[in-house]
N, C-alpha and C positions, 0 to 999 in steps of 0.2 A: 675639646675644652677640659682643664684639668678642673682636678678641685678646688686650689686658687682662682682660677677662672672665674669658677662659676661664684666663688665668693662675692668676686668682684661684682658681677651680674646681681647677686642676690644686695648687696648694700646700695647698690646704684637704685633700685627700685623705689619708686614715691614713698610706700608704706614704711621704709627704712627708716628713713628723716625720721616720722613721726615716733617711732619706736625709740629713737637715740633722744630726740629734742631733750625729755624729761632728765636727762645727765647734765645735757648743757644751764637748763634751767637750775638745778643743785649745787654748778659752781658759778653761779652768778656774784655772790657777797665776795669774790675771789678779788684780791686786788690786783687791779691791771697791771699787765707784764710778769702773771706770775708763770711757774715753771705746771706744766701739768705731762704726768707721762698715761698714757695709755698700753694696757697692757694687754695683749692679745687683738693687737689692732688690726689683724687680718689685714684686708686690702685698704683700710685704714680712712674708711668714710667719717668718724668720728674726727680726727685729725682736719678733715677738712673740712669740717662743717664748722670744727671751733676757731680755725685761723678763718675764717670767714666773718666769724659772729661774734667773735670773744679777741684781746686783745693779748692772752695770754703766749705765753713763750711754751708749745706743743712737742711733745716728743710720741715715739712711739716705737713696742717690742711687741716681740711672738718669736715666736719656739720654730717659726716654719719658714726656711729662706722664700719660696715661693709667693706666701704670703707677703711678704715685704718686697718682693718684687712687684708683684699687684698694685699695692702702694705705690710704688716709684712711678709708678705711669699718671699718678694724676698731677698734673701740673702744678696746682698747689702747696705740694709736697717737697718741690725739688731740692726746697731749704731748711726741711724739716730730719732731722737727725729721726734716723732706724736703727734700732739697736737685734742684733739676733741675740734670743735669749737661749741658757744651759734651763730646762725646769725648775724651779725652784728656789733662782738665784735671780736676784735685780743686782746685774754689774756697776750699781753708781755708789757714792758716798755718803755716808748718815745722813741726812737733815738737805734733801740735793732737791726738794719739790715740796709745794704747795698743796699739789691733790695728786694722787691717783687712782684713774680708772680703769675698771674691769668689765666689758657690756658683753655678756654672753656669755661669759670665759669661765668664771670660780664654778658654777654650779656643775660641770663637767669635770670636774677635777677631783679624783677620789678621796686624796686627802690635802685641803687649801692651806693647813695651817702652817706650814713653812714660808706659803708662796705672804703668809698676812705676816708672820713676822717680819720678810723682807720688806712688806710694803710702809709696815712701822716704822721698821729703821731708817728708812730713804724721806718719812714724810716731815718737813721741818714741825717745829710746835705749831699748833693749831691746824695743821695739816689734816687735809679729808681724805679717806678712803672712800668713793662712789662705785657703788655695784649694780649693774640691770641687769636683770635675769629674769624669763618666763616664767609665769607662776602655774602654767597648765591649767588653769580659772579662767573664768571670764567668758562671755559669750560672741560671735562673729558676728555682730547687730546689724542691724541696717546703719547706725547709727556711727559705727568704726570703718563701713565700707564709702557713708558717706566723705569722714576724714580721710582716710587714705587717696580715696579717688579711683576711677576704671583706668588702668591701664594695663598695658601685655606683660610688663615684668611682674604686675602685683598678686601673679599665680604663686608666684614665691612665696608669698605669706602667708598662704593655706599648707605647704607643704611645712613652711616653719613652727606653725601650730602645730602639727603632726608627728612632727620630730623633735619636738622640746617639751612635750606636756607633761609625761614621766619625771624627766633629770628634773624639772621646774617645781612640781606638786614636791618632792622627793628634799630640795634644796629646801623650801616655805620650812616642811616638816620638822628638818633639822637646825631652824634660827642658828646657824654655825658663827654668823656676822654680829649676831646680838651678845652669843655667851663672848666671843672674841673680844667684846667690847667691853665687856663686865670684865674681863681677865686684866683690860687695860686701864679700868678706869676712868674707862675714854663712853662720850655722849653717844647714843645709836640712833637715827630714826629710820623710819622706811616709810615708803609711798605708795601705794597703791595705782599705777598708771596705764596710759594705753586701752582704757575702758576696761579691764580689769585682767587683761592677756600679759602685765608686766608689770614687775615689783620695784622701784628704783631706794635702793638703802645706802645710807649713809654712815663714817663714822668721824666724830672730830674728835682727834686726841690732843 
């Protein structure tokens, strides 16, 4: 199993859903049949949870051909435009989408603010930037394992905790999403989700 592999393993897991849901919940006010691209879609379980749930027009990039091979295997997918991306570059046209998102992705990223101007340019007026990212906070309650549920993949989400709590605490520290938004002008908010293991932020410019 490569590292896409296990991607795939790790999105497929119950606890997954619950971790993404608070995105899809953020582009609700969206009007139907809008463009939304995700970015760093990995095996690209976002994508298919919103052609599922959302009537929007889905796309999806990442920087990893593998990664988007993972994607290609879920059946849902097979009409959904992949794009491979160069770092720091979104190959589409000014004003080409309604939202995009980023789940996991900015706060690993040494320096995101090339990757937010391109997300600017590409996002039409009123256009949202949505970010999830671990906050390294929060506690693994009785009350989170009820939500998740028992199952065999959901070993994955202790290992997630584990491996994200640093970049997460480190990302909260640096409000990088919020000055971006004072530099633009542009509305900020953030959420608090996940019983306090994720942060989902917003920007409408």
């Amino acid at each position: 199993m490569n590292m896409a592999q296990f991607f795939h393993y790790v999105q497929d897991a119950p606890w997954y859903f619950h971790f993404l849901k608070p995105v899809l919940q953020i582009l609700e006010p969206l009007p139907n049949n809008a463009k939304v691209l995700d970015v760093g879609t990995g095996a690209g379980k976002l994508l298919e949870l919103g052609k599922s749930q959302t009537g929007f027009r889905w796309e999806g990039a990442d920087t990893d051909s593998e990664m988007l091979s993972e994607a290609r295997k879920r059946p849902a997918l097979l009409d959904t435009p992949l794009h491979l991306l160069i770092p720091d570059i979104l190959p589409f046209e000014t004003a080409s989408f309604e939202a995009v998102t980023f789940c996991s992705v900015l706060f690993l990223i040494p320096n995101p603010l090339p990757l937010l101007e391109e997300t600017a340019r590409i996002l039409r007026p009123n256009g949202r930037l949505v970010a999830l990212t671990p906050t390294g906070e929060g506690n693994i309650s009785p009350k989170i394992i009820r939500q998740i549920g028992l199952h065999p993949q959901n070993w994955t989400f202790f290992l997630w905790r584990q491996m994200t709590s640093g970049n997460g605490r480190s990302w909260a520290q640096k409000e990088t999403l919020a000055k971006f938004a004072r530099q633009k002008n542009a509305a900020y908010n953030k959420q608090i989700v996940f019983n306090g293991l994720a942060a989902v932020e917003w920007i409408q410019f």
